[in-house]
N, C-alpha and C positions, 0 to 999 in steps of 0.2 A: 391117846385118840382111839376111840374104838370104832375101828375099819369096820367091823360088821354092817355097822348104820349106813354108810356109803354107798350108793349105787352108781356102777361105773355101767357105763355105751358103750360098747366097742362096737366100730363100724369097720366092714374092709372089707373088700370084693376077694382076697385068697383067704381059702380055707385054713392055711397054715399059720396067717397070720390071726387069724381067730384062735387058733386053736393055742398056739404058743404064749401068745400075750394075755389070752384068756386065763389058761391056766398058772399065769403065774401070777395074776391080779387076783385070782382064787385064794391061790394059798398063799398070798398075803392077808386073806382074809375079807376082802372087797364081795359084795355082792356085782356081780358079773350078768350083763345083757348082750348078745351079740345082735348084729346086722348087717346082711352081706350087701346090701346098698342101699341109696339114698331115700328113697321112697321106705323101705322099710322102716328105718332110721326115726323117722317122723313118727310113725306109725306107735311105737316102741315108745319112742322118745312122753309121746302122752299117754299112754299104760302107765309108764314106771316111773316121770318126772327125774332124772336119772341127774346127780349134782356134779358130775363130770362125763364131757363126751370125749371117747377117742375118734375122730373123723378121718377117714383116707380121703385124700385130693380127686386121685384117679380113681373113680367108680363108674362103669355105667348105669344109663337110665337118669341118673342126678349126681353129679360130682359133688364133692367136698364143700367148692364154695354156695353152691345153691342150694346143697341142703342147711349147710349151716347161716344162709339169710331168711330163711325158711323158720329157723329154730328159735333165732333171734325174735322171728315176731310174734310168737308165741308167751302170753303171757307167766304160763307155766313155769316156762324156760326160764323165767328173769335171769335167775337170780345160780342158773346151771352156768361152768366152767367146760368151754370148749377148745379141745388142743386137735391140732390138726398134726396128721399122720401124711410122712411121705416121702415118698424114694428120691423124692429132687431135692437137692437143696439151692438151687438157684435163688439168689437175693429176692428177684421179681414175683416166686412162689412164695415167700416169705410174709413180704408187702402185700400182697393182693389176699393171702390168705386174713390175715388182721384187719387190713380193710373189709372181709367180708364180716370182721366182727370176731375173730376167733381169740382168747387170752393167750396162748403160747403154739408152741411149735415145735414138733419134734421129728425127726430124719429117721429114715428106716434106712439099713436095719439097727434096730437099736440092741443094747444088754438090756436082760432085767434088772440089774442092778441100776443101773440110769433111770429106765421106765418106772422102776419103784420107788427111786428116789423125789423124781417128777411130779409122780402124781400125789406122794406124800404130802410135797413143799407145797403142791396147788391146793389140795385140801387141808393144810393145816387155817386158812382163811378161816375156814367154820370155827376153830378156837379149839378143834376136839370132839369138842361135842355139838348135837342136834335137837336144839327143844322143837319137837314137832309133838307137844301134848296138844297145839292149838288145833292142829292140821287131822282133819281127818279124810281119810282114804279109803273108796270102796269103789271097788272096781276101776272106770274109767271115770270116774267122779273127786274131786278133792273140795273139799271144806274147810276154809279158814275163818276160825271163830272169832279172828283177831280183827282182820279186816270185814268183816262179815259181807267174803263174796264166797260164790262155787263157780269149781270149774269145771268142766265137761267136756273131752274129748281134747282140750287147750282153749275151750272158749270161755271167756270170762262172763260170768252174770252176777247182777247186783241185781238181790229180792227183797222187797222190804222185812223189816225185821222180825212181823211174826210169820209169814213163810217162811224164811232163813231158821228161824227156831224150831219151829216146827218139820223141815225137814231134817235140822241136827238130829233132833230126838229121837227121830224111825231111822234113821243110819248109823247113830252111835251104836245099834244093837244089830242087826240086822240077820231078818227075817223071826223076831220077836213082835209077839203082837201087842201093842199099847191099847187099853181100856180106852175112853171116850173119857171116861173122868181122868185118868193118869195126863191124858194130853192137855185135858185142859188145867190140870193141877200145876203141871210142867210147865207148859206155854205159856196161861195164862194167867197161872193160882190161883188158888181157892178163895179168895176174897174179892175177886171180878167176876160180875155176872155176865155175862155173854149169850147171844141166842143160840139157840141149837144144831143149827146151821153151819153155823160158823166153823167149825173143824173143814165140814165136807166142801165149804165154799175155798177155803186155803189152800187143800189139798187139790181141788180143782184146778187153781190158778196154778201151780206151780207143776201140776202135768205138764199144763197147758205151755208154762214157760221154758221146762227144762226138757222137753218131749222125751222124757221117760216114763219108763214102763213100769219100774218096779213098785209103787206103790200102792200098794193093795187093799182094798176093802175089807174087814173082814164082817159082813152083815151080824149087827146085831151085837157086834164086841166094839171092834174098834179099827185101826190101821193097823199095815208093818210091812216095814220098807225089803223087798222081796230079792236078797242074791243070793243065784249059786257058782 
């Protein structure tokens, strides 16, 4: 299993406990996010799509279980492993935590040996490995070419299929600028005739749909899809 691919959340209101469990999810080799509470959590959570959370019960601002119903309805999320973090271990924390939707449950304080064994057995589900050639990722944006939706921020959109193309094409490279003819060779190939228009009409609509910013004109050349 190559950990590298794995993005782990750590949530918790004490510094110490960021710090400890962080770095020994490090050097196991886990790509590591932290967030010292719930609202941030969210926040993070749709930047980095993260395939395991560690969530603490007790946080202010947004506890445990509200961020993680929160999390739950986020489309992004589907398909992320959420364990909840926590100094209690009363039966009733147990239950009300999985009722709010969480896959397991672990007591602080914990060893690293435990915690790494944990979070092994939870991500071994993925099989190992992660085919994300479909999935692409730029900035607060994801693209699945499988399902042919994007998502934005955690909001799901279904474009029809030449906007969806048409936006893959200025994001697979980004900030590369695509000729008029390259787009249309790509989107539409070179043996449909289409008016002339038609680029600048797609990429209008899909401003318009995904109220972003980055796609850019460039007069007289062509598009390209604009980050830094």
């Amino acid at each position: 299993m190559d950990k590298s691919k794995f993005r782990i959340l750590l949530v918790d209101d004490e510094p110490d406990i960021l710090e400890f469990v962080g770095y020994n999810l490090r050097n196991e080799g886990y790509q590591v996010t932290t967030a010292a509470n719930g609202k941030d959590a969210l926040r993070k959570a749709r930047e980095i799509n993260p395939h395991i959370v560690l969530l603490d019960v007790m946080m202010p601002e947004m506890d445990g279980m509200e961020t993680c119903r929160e999390m739950k309805k986020m489309p992004s999320l589907k398909e992320t492993i959420i364990v909840f973090f926590t100094a209690r271990s009363e039966d009733y924390s147990q239950i009300s935590g999985l009722e709010a939707g969480a896959d397991d449950y672990l007591t602080k304080p914990i060893k690293p040996a435990v915690l790494l064994s944990k979070v092994n057995s939870l991500l071994r589900r993925y099989k190992g490995e992660i085919d994300n050639s479909h999935i692409l990722e730029v900035g607060n944006m994801q693209i699945d070419k499988e399902k042919y939706i994007v998502i934005i921020d955690g909001i799901e959109l279904i474009l029809p299929r030449k906007e969806f193309e048409l936006l893959s094409l200025l994001a697979s490279k980004p900030n590369k600028v695509f000729t008029r003819d390259e787009i249309f060779s790509r989107v539409w190939s070179s043996d449909v005739i289409v008016g002339e228009r038609t680029i600048d009409v797609h990429i209008r609509k899909i401003r318009e749909k995904t109220g972003m910013e980055n796609l850019k004109t460039i007069k007289g050349v062509g598009y390209k899809f604009e980050y830094r």
